[in-house]
RODO-2510 file (C-alpha; in nm, 4 decimals, decimal comma):
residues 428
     n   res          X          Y          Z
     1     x     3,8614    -5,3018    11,6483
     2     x     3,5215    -5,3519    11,5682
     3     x     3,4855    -5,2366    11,9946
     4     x     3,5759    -4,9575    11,9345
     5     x     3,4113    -4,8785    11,6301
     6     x     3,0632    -4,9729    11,8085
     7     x     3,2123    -4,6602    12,0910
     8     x     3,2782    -4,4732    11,7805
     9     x     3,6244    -4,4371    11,9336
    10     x     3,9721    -4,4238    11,8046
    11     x     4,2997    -4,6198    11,9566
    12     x     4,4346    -4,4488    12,2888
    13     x     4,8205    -4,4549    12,1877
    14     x     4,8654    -4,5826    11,8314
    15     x     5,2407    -4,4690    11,8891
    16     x     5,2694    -4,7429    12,1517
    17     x     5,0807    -4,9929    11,8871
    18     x     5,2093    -5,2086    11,7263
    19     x     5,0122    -5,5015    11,4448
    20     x     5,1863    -5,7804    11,3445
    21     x     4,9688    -6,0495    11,0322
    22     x     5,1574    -6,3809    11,1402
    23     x     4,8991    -6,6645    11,2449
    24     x     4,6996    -6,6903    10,9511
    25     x     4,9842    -6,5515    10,6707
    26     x     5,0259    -6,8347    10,4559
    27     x     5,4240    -6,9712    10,3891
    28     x     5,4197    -7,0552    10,0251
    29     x     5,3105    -6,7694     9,8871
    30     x     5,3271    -6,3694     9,9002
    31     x     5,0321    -6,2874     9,6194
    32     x     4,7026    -6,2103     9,7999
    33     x     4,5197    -6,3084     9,5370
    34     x     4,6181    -6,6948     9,5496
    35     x     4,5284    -6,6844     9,8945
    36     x     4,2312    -6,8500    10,0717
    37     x     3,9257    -6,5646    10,0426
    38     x     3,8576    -6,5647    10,4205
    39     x     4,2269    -6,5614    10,4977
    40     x     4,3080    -6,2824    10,2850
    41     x     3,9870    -6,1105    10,4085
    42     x     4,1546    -6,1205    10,7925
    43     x     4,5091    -6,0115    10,6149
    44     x     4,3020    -5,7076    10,4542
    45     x     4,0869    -5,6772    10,7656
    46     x     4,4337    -5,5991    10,9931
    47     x     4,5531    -5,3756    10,7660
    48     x     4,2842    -5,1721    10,7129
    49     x     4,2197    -5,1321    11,0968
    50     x     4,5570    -5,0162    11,1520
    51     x     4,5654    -4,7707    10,9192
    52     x     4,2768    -4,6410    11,0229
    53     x     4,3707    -4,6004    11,3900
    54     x     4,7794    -4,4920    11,2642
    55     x     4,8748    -4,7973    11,3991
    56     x     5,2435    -4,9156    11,2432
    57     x     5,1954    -5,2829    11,1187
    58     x     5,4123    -5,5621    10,9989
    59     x     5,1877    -5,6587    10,7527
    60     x     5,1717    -5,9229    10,4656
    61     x     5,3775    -5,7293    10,2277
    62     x     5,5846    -5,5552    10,4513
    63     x     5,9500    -5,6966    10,4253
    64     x     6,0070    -5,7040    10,8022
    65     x     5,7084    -5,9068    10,8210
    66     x     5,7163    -6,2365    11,0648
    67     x     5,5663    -6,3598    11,4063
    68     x     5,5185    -6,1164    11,6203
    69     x     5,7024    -6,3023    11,9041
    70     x     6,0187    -6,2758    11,6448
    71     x     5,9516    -5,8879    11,4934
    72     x     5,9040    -5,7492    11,8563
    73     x     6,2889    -5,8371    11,9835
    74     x     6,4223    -5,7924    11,6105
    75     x     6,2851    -5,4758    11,5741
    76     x     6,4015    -5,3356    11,8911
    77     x     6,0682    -5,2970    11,9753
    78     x     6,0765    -5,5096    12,2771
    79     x     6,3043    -5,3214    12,6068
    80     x     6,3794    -5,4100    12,9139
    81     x     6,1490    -5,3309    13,1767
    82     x     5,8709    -5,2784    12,9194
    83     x     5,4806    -5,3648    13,0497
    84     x     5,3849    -5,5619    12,6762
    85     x     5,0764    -5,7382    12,5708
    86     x     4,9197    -5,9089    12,3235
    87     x     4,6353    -6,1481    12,1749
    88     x     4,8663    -6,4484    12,2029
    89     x     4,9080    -6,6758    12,5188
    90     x     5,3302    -6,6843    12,4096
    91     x     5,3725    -6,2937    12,4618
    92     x     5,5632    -6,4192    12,7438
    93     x     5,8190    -6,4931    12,5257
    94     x     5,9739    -6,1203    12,5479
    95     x     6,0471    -6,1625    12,9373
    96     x     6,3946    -6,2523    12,8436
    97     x     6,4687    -5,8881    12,8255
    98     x     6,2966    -5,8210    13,1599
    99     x     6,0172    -5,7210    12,9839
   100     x     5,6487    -5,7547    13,2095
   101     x     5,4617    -5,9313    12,8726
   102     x     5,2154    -6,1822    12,8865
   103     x     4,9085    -6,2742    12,6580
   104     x     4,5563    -6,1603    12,6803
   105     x     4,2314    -6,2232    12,5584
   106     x     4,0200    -6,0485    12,2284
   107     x     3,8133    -5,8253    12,4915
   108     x     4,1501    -5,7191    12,7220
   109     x     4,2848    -5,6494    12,3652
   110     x     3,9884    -5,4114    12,3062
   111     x     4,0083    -5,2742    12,6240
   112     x     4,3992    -5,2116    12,5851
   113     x     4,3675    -5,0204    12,3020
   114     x     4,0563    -4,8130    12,4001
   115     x     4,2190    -4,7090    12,7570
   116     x     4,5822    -4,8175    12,7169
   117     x     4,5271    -4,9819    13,1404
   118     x     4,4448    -5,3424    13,1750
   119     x     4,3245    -5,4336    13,5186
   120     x     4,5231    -5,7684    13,6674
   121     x     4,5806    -5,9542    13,9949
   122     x     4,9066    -5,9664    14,1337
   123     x     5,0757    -6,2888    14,0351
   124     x     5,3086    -6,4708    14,3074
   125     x     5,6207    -6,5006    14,2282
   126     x     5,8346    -6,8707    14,1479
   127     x     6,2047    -6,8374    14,0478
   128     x     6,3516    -7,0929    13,8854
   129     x     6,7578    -7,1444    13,9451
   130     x     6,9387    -7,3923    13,6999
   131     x     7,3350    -7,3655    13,7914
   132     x     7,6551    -7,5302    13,6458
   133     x     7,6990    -7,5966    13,3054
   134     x     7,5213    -7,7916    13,0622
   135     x     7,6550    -8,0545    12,8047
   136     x     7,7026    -7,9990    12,4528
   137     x     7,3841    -8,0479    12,2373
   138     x     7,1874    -7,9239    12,5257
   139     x     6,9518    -7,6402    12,4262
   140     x     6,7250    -7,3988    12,6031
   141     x     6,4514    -7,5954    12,4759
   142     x     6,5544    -7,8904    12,6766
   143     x     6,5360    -7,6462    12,9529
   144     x     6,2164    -7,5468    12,9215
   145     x     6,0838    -7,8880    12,8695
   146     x     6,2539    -8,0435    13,1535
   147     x     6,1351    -7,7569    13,3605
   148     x     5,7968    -7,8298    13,2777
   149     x     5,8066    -8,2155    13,3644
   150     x     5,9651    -8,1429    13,6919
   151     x     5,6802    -7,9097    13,7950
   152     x     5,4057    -7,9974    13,5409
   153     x     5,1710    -7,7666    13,2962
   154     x     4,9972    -7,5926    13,5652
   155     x     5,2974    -7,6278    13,8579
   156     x     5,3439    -7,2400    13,8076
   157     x     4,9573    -7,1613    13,7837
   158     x     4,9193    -6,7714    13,8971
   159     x     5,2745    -6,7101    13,8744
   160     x     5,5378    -6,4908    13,7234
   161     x     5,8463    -6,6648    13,7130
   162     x     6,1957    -6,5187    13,7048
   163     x     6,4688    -6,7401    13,5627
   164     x     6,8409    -6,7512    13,7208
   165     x     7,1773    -6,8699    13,7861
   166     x     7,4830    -6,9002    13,5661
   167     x     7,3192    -7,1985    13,3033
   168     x     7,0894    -6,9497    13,2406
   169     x     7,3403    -6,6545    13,2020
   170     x     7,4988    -6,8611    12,9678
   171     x     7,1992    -6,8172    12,7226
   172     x     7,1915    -6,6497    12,4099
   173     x     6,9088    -6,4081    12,3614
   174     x     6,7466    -6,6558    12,1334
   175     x     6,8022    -6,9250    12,3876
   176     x     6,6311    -6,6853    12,6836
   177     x     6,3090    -6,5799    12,4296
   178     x     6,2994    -6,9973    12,3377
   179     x     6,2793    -6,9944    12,7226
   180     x     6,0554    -6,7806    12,8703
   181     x     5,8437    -6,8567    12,5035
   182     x     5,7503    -7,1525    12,7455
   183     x     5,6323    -7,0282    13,0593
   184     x     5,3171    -7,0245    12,9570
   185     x     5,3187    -7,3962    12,9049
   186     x     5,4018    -7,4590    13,2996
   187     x     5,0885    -7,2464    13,3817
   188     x     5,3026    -6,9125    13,4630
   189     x     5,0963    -6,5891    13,3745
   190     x     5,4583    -6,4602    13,2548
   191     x     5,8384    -6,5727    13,2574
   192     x     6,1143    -6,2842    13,2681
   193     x     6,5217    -6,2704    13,2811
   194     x     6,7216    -6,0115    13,4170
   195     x     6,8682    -5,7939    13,1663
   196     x     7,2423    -5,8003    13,1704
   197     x     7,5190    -5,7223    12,9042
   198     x     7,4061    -5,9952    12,6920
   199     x     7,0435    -5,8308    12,6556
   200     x     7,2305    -5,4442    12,5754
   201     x     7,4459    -5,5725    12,3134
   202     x     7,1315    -5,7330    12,1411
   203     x     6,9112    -5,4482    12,1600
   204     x     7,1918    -5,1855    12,0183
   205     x     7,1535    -5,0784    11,6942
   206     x     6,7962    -5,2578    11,6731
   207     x     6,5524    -5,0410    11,3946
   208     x     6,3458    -4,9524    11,7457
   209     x     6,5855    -4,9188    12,0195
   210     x     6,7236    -4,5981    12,1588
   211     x     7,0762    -4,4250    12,0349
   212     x     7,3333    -4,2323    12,1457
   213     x     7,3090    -4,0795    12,4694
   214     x     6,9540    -4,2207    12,5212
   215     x     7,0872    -4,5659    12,4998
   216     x     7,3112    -4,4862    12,7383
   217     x     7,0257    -4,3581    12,9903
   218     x     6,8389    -4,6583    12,9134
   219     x     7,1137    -4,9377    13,0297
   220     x     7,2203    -4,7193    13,3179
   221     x     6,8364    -4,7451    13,3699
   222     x     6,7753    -5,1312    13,2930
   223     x     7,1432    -5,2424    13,4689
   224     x     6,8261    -5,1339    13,7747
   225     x     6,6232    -5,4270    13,7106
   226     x     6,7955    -5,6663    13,9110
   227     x     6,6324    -5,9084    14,1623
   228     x     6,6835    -5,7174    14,5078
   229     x     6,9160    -5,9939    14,6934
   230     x     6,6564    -6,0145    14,9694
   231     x     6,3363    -6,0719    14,7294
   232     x     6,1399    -6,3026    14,8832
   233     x     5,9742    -6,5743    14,6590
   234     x     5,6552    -6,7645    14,7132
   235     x     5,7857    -7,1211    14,5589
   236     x     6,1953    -7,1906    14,4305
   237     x     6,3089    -7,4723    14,2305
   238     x     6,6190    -7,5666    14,1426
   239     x     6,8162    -7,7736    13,8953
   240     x     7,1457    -7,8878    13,7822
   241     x     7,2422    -7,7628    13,4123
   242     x     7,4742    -8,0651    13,3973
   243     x     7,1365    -8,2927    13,4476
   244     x     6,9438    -8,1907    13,1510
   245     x     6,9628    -8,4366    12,9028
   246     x     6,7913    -8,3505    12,4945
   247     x     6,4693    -8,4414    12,6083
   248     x     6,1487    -8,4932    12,3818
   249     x     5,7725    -8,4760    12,4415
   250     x     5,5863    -8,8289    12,4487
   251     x     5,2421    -8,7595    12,4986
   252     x     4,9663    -8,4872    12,4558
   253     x     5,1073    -8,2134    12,6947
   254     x     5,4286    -8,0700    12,6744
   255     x     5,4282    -8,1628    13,0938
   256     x     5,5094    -8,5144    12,9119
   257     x     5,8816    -8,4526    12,8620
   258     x     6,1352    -8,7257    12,9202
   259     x     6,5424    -8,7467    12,8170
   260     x     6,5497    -8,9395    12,5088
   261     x     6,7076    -9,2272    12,6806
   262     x     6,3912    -9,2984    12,8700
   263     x     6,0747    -9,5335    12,7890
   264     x     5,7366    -9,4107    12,7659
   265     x     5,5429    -9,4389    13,1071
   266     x     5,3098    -9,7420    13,1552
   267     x     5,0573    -9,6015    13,3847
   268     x     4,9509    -9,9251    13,5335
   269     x     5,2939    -9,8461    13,7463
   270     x     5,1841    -9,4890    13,8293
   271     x     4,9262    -9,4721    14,2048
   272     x     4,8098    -9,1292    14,1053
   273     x     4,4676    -9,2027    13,9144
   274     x     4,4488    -8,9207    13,7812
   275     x     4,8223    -8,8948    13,6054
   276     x     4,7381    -9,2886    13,4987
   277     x     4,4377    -9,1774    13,3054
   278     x     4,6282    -8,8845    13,1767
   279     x     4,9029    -9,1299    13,0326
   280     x     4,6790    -9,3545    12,9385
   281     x     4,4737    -9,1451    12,6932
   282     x     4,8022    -9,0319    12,5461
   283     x     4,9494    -9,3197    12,4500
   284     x     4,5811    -9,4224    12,2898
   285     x     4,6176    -9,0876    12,0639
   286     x     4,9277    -9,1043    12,0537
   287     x     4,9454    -9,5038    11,9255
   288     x     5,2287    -9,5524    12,1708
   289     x     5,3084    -9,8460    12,3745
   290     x     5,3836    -9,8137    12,7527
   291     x     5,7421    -9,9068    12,8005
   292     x     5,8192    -9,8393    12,4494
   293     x     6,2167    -9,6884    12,4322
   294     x     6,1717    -9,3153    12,3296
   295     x     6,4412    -9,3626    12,0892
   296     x     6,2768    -9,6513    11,8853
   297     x     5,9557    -9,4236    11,7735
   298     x     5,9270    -9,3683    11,4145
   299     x     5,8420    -9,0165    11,2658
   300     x     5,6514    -8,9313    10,9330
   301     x     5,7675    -8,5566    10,8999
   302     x     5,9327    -8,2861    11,1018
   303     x     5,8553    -7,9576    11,1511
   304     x     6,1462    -7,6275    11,1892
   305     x     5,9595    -7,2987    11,2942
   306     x     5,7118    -7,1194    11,5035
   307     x     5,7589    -6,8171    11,7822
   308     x     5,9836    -7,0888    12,0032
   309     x     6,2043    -7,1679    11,7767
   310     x     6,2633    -6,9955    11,4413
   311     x     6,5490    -6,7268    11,4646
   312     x     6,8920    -6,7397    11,2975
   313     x     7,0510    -6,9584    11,6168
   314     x     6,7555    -7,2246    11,5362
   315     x     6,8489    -7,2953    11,2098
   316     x     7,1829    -7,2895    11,2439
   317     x     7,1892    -7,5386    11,4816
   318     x     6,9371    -7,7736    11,2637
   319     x     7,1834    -7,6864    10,9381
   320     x     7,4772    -7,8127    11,1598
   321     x     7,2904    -8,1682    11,2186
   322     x     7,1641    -8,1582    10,8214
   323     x     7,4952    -8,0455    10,6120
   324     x     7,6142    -8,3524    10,4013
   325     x     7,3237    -8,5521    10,5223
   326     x     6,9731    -8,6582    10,3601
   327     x     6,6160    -8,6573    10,5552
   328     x     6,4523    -8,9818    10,5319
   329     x     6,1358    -8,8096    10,6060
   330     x     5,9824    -8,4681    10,4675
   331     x     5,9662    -8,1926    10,6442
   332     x     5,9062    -7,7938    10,6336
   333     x     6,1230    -7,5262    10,7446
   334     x     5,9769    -7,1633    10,8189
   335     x     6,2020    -6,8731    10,9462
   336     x     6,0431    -6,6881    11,2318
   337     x     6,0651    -6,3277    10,9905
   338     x     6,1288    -6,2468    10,6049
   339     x     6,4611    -6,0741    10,7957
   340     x     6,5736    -6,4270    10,9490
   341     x     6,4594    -6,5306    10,6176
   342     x     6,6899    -6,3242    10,4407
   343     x     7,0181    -6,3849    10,6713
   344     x     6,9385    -6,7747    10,6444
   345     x     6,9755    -6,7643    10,2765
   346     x     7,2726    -6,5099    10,3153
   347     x     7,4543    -6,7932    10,5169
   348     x     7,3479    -7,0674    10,2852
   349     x     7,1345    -7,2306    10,5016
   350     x     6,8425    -7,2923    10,2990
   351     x     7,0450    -7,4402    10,0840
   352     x     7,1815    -7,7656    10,3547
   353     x     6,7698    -7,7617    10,4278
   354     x     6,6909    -7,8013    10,0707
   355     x     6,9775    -8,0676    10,0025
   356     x     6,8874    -8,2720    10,2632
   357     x     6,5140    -8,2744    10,1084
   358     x     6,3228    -8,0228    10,3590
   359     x     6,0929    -7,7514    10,2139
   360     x     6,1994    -7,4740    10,2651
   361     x     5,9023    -7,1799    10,3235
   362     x     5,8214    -6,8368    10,4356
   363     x     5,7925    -6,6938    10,7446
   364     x     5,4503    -6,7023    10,9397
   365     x     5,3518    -6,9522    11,2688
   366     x     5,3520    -7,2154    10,9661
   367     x     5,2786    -7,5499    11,0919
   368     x     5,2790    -7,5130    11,4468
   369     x     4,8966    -7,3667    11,4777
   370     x     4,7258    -7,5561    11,1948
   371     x     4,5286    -7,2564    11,0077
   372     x     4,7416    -7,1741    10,7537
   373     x     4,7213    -7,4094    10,5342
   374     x     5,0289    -7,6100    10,6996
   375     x     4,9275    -7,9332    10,8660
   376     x     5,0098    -8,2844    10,9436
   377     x     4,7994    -8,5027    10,8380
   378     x     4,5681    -8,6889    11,0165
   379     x     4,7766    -8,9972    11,1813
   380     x     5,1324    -8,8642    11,1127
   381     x     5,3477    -8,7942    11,3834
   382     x     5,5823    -8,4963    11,3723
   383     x     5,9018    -8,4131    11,4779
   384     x     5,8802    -8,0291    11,5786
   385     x     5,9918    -7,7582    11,7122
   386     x     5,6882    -7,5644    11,8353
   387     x     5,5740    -7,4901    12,1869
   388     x     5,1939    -7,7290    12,1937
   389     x     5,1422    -8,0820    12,1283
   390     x     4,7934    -8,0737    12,2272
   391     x     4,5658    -8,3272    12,0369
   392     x     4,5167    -8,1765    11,7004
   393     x     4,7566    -7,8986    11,7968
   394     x     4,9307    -7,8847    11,3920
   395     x     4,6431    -8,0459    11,2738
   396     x     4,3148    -8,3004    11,3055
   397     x     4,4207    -8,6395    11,4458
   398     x     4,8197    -8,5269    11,3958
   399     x     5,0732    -8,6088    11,6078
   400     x     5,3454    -8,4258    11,7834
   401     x     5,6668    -8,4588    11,9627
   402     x     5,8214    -8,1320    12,0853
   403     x     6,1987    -8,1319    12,1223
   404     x     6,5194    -7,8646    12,0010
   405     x     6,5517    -7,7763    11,6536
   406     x     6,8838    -8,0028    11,6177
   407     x     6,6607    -8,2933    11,7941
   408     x     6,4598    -8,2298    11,5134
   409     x     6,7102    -8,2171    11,2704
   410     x     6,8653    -8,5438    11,3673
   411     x     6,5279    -8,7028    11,3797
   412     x     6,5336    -8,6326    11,0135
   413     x     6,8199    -8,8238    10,9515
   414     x     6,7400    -9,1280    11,1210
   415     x     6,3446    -9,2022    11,0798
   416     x     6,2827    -9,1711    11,4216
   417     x     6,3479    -8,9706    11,7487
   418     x     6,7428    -8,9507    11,8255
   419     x     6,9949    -8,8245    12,0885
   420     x     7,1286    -8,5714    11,8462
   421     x     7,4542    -8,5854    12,0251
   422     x     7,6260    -8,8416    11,8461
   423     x     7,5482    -8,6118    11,5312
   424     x     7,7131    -8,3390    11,6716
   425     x     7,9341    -8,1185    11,4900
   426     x     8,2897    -8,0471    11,6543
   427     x     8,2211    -7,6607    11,5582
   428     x     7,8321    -7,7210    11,7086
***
């Protein structure tokens, strides 16, 4: 904004503009005031911009407010076949409606709104096929995360990836967004899914979406946005759905992904150099021990929340693994909008969270970025469900293990990291 106030210029097309205070919105509170000064400056700061340039916003008051990542597909607001950006390297996440989205930098941001063009290279083109079905417990998370140990965090470098075949048909729309949420963790520039009925009947009735007759254009239009059947890709890989296993992060990439009946690596077995210094430095921040069963590492808290993993089908499935049962560690629980908030609490979830001794917060990116005031200490190792476990990601010297929110849930109950499966629910 300030760009364009140096040009003396005003937004292009604040109709097609949308701001969204999520990042540094604080979950414990919703009285500016008792807020951080240079946090509520930047909440002020947004707001102020956007009215100024008749931009809409999901601000800090607003009650649809929430992560942007959450707001755009609950709003209606993300359509198939859409071109999307944003100042967020997860704005893939709204591919699964066949949306073009991916995340840009503060200067393309600027440039975006001044012209409303961004210039880009031509990605190639990857398509990932997972067939068959998967076993219950298994989660689009473990997916994602078994996708990106098979081909590694930059295996789909300059890519846009299309996902496919019937264990990915088989997704909710929460499961597709927790999906293509993490392309951008395997390198891809973008992720996308075909729209198909399961993408119309979640975008009817949306706030956003089109009515009526339009509606009826627009599927017509988006039933169009198949995959021709002789597209020709630059790089395929396939899996088995009936393969993937609940599968956890280990180390300090989320390309460090194993089932959790594995062992952590010992990299004086490993002849690339490179991956053995890799696994090496991880399991010296990580205070791991090569060989070390997966399933016997101790956790200090967990975290529920962030643009991966925070809608309604999130924490039900964490409620399912937590009803009757008590956390032996704390933990924090943030709703990806005040409007997944709401139906949460409508449904009595918060309520199994709280029981089972979890804070329960607002919505925001929480504890998954580490500037909101949410952290994990210094030494602790978490249990989450966010997208990074980068060293430091939810915090200085914290420690964190990516895996499904009923993963997480079930590490909760036991101390340490579990196959949630044997805590499974018959009506899971």
């Amino acid at each position: 904004f300030n760009k364009l106030k140096e040009k003396r210029a005003k937004v292009r097309r604040p109709d097609l503009t949308i701001g969204v205070a999520d990042h540094y919105v604080p979950t414990r509170t919703r009285v500016l005031s008792e807020i951080a000064p240079d946090i509520a400056g930047m909440i002020r700061q947004l707001d102020d911009n956007c009215r100024a340039n008749d931009i809409s916003i999901f601000g800090f008051d607003d009650p649809r407010q929430g992560i942007v990542h959450v707001v755009g597909p609950e709003q209606g607001l993300t359509l198939p076949g859409l071109t999307m950006v944003c100042g967020d390297s997860h704005t893939s996440t709204h591919g699964a409606f066949g949306a073009l989205a991916f995340g840009i930098g503060a200067s393309e941001v600027a440039h975006v709104l001044l012209t409303q063009c961004l210039w880009q290279k031509k990605p190639r083109r990857m398509r990932i096929i997972i067939d068959g079905v998967t076993a219950p417990g298994i989660t689009a998370k473990d997916i994602a995360l078994s996708i990106i140990a098979r081909i590694g965090a930059d295996g789909a470098q300059g890519h846009a990836i299309e996902y496919a075949g019937s264990a990915i048909r088989a997704l909710s729309m929460e499961g597709r967004l927790t999906l293509c949420n993490l392309s951008i963790e395997s390198g891809a520039r973008c992720g996308m899914i075909a729209p198909d009925e399961t993408t119309f009947a979640y975008v009817k009735g949306r706030p956003f979406a089109p009515e009526g007759e339009l509606l009826e254009r627009a599927v017509a239009a988006w039933r169009e946005l198949q995959t021709d059947a002789d597209a020709v890709f630059d790089r395929e890989i396939a899996l088995d759905g009936i393969d993937i296993a609940p599968t956890v992060t280990w180390g300090i990439s989320p390309e460090d992904a194993l089932p959790i009946g594995a062992r952590v690596p010992d990299p004086a077995s490993l002849d690339d150099a490179s991956r053995a210094g890799h696994v090496r430095e991880a399991l010296d921040y990580m205070g791991l021990t090569a060989g070390q069963a997966l399933d016997t590492i101790g956790i200090d808290r967990v975290f529920i929340g962030s643009c991966t993993n925070s809608r309604i089908e999130d924490l039900r499935a964490a409620a399912n693994i937590l009803a009757g049962r008590k956390a032996r560690v704390p933990g924090l629980v943030s709703p990806g909008s005040h409007l997944v908030k709401q139906q949460a609490e409508q449904e009595g979830l918060d309520r199994i969270f709280i029981a089972a001794g979890l804070n329960w917060v607002g919505s925001g990116c929480s504890m998954c970025v580490g500037m909101n005031g949410d952290l994990v200490p210094s030494g602790e190792r978490c249990a989450s469900t966010t997208n990074r476990n980068f060293k430091g990601r939810q915090g200085p010297g914290a420690r964190t293990h990516l895996m499904s929110p009923a993963m997480v849930a079930a590490a909760a109950v036991t101390g340490h990291l579990t196959d949630v499966r044997p805590l499974l629910r018959s009506d899971a």
